[in-house]
C-alpha positions as CSV (number, residue, x, y, z in Angstrom):
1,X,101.7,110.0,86.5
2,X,102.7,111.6,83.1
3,X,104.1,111.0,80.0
4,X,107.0,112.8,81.4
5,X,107.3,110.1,84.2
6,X,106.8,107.3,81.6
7,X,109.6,108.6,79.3
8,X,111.6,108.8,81.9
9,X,111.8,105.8,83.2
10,X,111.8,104.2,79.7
11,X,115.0,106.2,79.8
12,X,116.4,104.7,82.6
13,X,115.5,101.5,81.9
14,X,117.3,101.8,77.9
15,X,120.0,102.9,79.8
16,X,119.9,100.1,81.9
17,X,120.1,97.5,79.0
18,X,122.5,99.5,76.9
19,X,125.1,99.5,79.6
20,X,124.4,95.5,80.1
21,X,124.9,95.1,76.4
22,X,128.2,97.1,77.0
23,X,129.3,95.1,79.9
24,X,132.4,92.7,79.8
25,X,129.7,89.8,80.9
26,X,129.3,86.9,78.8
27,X,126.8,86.6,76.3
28,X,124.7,84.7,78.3
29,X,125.1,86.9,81.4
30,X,123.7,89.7,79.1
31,X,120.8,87.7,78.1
32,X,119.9,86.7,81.6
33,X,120.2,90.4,82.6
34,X,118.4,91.9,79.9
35,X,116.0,89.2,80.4
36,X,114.8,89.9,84.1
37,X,115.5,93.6,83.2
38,X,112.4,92.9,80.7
39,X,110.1,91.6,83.6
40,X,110.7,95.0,85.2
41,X,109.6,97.1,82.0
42,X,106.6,95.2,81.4
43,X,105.5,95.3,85.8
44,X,106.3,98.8,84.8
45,X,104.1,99.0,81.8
46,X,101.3,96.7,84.0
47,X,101.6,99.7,86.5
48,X,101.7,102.6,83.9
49,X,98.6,101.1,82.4
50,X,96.6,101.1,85.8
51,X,97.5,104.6,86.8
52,X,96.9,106.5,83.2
53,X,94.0,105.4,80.4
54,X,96.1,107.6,78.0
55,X,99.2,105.5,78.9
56,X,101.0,104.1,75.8
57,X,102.2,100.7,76.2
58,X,103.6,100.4,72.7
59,X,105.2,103.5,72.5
60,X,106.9,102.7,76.2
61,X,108.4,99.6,75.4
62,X,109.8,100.1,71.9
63,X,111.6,103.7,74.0
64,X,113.1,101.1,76.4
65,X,114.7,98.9,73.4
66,X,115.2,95.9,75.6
67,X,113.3,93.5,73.7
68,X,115.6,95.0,70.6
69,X,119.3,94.0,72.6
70,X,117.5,90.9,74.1
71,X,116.5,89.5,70.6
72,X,120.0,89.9,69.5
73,X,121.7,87.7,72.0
74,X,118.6,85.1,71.5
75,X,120.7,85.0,68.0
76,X,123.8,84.8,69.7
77,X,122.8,82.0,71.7
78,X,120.4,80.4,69.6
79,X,117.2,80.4,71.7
């Protein structure tokens, strides 16, 4: 795989969360979502990593920002 595959589906993935963040669900709807949509990005990453040496983790998980909308409902809801 290539960085092109890995930004895409950091892509997807941001998209993913943005349009859970965006939903009419409750607050803690949205954290449980974003929350298991977090497990996939890191299997992701776990694969990523295994496949390419030159594989970024850091740079792949800040492109997805889930951990960014997930911290904010961890406010919300005082985790």
């Amino acid at each position: 795989m290539t960085k092109k595959h890995f930004i895409m589906t950091a892509n997807v993935l941001r998209n993913r969360a943005k349009a859970i963040k965006n939903s009419g669900a409750s607050d803690k709807e949205k954290h449980y979502a974003l929350f298991e949509l977090r497990s996939v990005m890191y299997h992701f990453s776990e694969l990523f990593s295994q496949e390419n040496s030159r594989f970024d983790e850091i740079a792949f998980l800040e492109a997805c920002k889930i951990e960014k909308y997930l911290k904010e409902y961890n406010i919300l809801l005082e985790i």
